[in-house]
N, C-alpha and C positions, 0 to 999 in steps of 0.2 A: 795186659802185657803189651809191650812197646815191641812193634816189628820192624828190624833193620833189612837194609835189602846192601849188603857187600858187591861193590861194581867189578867186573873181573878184573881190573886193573889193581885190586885190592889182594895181598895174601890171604888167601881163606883160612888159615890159622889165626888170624884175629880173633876169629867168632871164640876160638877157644877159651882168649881172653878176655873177652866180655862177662861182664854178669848174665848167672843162670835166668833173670826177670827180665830176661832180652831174648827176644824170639829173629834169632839171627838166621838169616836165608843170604843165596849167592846169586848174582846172575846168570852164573854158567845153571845152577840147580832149579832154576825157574826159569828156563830155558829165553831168555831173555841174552844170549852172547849174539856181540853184531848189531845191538839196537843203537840208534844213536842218542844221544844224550838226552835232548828233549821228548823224543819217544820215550825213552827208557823211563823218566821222571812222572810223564804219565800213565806208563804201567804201574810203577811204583807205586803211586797215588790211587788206579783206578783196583789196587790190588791191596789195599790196605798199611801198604808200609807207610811209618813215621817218620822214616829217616835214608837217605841214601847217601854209604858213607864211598867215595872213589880217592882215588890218589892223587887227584888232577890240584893242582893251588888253583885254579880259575875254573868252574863251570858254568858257562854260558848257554 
C-alpha cells in the first residue's frame, strides 16, 4: 500500500477522495504542523511515505 503524507496546506478532505489503496495521513495527524519544508520531506521519507502532496506550485 502506497502511503501519502497531506501538507497542512492541503484540505484534509482530499483523503476522502483518494482511492481506498492509499494509506493517506495529515501533517497536522502526524504531528508534523510547523516543520519546514525540507525537514518535513525528511520525515516523510524517514517515516515511510511515497508521496507528499502540498498546495505550493514550487517546493523547494
Amino acid at each position: 500500500m502506497k502511503k501519502i503524507l497531506l501538507d497542512e496546506n492541503v484540505d484534509h478532505r482530499l483523503a476522502a477522495l483518494l482511492p481506498s489503496v492509499l494509506e493517506t495521513r495529515s501533517v497536522r495527524g502526524e504531528g508534523l504542523t510547523g516543520v519546514s519544508n525540507g525537514e518535513l520531506l525528511r520525515c516523510a521519507s524517514a517515516a515511510g511515505f511515497d508521496a507528499l502532496v502540498n498546495g505550493f506550485a514550487v517546493l523547494c
